[in-house]
Steps between C-alpha positions, in 0.01 A plus 500: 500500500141621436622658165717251382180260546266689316753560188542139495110455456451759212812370306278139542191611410675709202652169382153317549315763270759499217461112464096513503510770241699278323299208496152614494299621311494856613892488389482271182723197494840396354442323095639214461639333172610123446845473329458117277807316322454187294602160534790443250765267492835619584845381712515511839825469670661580838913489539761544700835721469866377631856529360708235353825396353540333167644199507629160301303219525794291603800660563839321601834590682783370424739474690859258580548274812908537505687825521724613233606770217268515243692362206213603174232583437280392207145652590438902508187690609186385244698188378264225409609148673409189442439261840842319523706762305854612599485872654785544698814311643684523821928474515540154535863471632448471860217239456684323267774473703254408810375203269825386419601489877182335622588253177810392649367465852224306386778235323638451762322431725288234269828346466548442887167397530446235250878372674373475857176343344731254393695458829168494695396191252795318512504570903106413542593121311812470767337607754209253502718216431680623841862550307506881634452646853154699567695825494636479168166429344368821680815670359466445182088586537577774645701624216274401237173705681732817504645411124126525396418821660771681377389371167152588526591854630731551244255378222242794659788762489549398122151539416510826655772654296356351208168687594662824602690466115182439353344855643807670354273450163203782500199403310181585440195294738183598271500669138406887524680810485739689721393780715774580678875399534708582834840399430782566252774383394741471728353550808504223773190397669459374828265207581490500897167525721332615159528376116560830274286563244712508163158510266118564502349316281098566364314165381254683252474864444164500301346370802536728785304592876501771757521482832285720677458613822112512669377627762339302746214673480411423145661136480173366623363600173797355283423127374723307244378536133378829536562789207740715532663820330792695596777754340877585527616844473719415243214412271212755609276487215474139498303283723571134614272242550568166697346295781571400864678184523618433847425706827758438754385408884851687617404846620769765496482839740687839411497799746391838420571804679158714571696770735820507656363289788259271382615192236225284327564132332291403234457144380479413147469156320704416207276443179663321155326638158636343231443691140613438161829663400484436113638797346806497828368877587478366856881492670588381824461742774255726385297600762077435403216678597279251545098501461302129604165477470358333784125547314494461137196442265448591151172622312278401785175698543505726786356791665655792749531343886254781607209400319474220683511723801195656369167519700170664417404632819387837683602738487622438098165367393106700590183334511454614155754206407467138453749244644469134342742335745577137528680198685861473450779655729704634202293740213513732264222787437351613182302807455246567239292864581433518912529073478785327679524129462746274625688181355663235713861441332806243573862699532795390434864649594494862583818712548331758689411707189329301266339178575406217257105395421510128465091491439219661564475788263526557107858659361433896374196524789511826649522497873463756742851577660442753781308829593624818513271789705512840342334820530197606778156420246259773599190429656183627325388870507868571576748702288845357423662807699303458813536060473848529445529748839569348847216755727826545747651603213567866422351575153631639208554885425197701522245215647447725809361805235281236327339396860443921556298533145 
């Protein structure tokens, strides 16, 4: 235990005596130098990444409310349609016949009903001048009451059948372009739980927006009106610009597998960028890689973050220097020969990197940005062998045959 004490102490003490040859004058001491940048106006910017999906501005499907065999079509994939133009048509035989049948149920009952209004009138004016008994006046009530809702209902089934005949007619709700067809001809379509889709139909192709997914970490950043940029593989060379339009307060969670036993969600927010499509180079679907800039200012004078970090202070700065400091929380430094002197600025945004100079100090001014500590500087009377040498360091070949002579 003795041992192990006493090799503890001489591995101190040899630690002790390197740093005090170091720093004193019997050693030398590190130079220092003062790296300086200028003030100059730039862009400073700070962004966000996520992945997207090109889409329509408005999109529509369309779709039928009554099932059916698809009887024509008059609208293909890229067909242009005007809103209220004919695009596809249903076999009408069953619905026709459906009308036709709701037709003649409607007659006739409207028939029996405007007879038993006529018998109720005729019994109503008998009736109060007591010429009829009590229970043929609420006879020939009663039959008028049910007359009139077999009318009514048969009225509402008429309407119906019109309706459902009506649907049997496809056409177009907005003026755009087809993006997709999912029917032929020929093929029957059922409309149960669900309408089927027959069309999709884009409003305006020259006007597009992605969809993108962000993380929740970086949708606190992520305000509407913000710049953004973004590319499609299909295009790689080319880059998009548009801006955020809409952030969505629906959050949406996906599950990724770290290891075979442990599952993470992750929550992402849906974003809507809308861009300008002029040249139709954007298609629907693409997937976007997409860039917003959370921070974004042009040609604004600014400086590295770290000179602002910047402090004249021992051990970077002897008594041989002069330090012309000031009041202000936030300065820059600027060094002519061994004189520092500070100037109070107002900042602006910062991204981390750069950080803007709203006042304080002239564009082009050189400032100083940090120091950087180099070589041992030997103390005088010393060689530049012997300053650069730790003493508990072994010395270079042939010192010990120097000593001798």
């Amino acid at each position: 235990m003795k041992t192990k004490k006493i090799i503890v102490v001489i591995v101190i003490l040899a630690v002790v005596g390197i740093v005090v040859w170091l720093f004193t004058g019997k050693g030398g001491r590190p130079t220092v130098s003062f790296s300086t940048v200028k003030v100059e106006k730039g862009d400073i910017s700070s962004f966000v990444t996520a992945t997207g999906t090109v889409e329509p501005m408005t999109e529509v499907e369309v779709g039928t409310q009554v099932s059916g065999i698809i009887d024509k079509l008059y609208a293909d994939y890229n067909s242009v349609v005007k809103q209220g133009q004919l695009i596809a048509e249903m076999d009408k035989v069953t619905l026709q016949s459906e009308l036709a049948s709701a037709q003649a149920v409607y007659d006739g009952n409207k028939a029996e009903y405007e007879y038993q209004q006529k018998n109720y009138e005729r019994s109503k004016a008998l009736h109060e001048k007591k010429m009829i008994s009590d229970t043929d006046y609420e006879t020939a009530l009663y039959n008028y009451q049910k007359s009139k809702s077999n009318y009514d209902n048969s009225a509402a089934s008429l309407a119906k059948a019109k309706r459902n005949l009506s649907y049997a007619t496809i056409t177009s709700p907005i003026d755009g372009v087809v993006i997709d067809r999912a029917v032929e001809e020929g093929q029957t379509v059922a409309a149960g739980f669900e309408t089927p889709t027959l069309f999709t139909i884009a409003a305006d192709l020259t006007q597009m927006q992605v969809v993108a997914d962000v993380d929740e970490a970086d949708i606190g950043g992520v305000e509407e009106g913000q710049r953004v940029t973004f590319t499609v593989d299909a295009y790689p060379g080319d880059v998009f610009e548009g801006k955020v339009t809409q952030i969505r307060l629906g959050s949406s969670s996906s599950s990724t597998s770290g290891t075979s036993t442990t599952t993470e969600s992750v929550i992402t927010y849906e974003v809507v960028i809308s861009a300008a499509n002029p040249d139709l180079k954007l298609k629907p679907r693409l997937t976007a890689n997409v860039t917003i800039y959370t921070l974004d200012k042009k040609d604004v004078l600014s400086v590295p973050s770290k000179a602002l970090r910047f402090n004249p202070e021992a051990p970077l700065v002897t008594e041989d220097d002069v330090v012309n400091d000031c009041e202000g929380k936030i300065k820059l430094w600027t060094k002519q020969g061994n004189v520092f002197t500070a100037h109070p600025v107002k900042v602006g945004i910062s991204n981390g990197i750069r950080t803007e100079i709203i006042g304080g100090i002239a564009e082009g001014t050189d400032v100083v940005s940090e120091a950087v500590v180099g070589s041992i500087e030997p103390s005088p009377g010393m060689s530049g062998d012997t300053a650069e040498r730790s003493p508990f360091m072994p010395g270079p070949p042939g010192s010990r045959n120097k000593k001798s002579k």
